[in-house]
C-alpha positions in Angstrom: -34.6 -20.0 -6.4 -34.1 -17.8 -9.6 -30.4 -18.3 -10.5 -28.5 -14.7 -11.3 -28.5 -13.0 -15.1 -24.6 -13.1 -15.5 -24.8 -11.2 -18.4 -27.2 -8.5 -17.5 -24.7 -6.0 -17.5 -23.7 -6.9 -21.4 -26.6 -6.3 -22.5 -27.6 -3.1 -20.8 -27.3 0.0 -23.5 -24.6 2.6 -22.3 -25.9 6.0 -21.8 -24.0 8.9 -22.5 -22.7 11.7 -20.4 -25.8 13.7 -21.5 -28.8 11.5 -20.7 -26.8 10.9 -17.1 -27.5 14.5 -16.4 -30.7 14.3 -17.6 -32.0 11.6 -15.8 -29.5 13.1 -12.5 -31.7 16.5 -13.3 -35.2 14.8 -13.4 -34.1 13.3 -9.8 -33.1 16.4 -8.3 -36.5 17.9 -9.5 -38.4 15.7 -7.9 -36.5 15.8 -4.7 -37.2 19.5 -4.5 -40.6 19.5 -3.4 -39.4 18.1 0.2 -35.8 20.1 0.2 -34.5 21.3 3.5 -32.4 23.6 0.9 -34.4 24.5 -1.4 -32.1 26.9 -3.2 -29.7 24.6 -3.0 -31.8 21.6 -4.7 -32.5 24.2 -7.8 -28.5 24.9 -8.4 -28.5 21.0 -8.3 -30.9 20.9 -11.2 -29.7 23.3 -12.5 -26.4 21.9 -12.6 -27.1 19.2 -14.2 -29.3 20.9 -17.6 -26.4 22.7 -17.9 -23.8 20.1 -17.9 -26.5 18.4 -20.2 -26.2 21.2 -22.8 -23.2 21.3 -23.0 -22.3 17.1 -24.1 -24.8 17.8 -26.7 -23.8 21.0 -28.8 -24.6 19.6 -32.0 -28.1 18.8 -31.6 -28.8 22.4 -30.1 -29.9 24.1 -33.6 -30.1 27.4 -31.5 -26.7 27.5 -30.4 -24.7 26.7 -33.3 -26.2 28.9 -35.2 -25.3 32.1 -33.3 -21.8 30.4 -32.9 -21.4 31.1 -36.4 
């Protein structure tokens, strides 16, 4: 019997708010194949790249320059 990593949770790396969406938008994509919704499903991902976008202004090149 394999005793439990108590400190497995320590050593896991904290993602940010931006690679949650990500990873939330690559889920959603593959769900949509088999949607009962699918227009639904695509706001979802949707959703979630531009929530994405948004955490991560600085490393957008495009976008801060035309906010210049």
């Amino acid at each position: 019997m394999r005793t439990p990593d108590l400190f497995a949770d320590s050593r896991r790396r904290i993602e940010t708010p931006a690679e949650r969406h990500s990873r939330l938008a690559l889920s959603a994509a593959r769900r949509l194949k088999r949607a009962q919704q699918p227009e639904r499903a695509a706001r979802l991902v949707c959703h979630h790249l531009r929530c994405m976008l948004e955490q991560e202004p600085s490393k957008n090149p495009m976008r801060s320059a035309s906010a210049a």
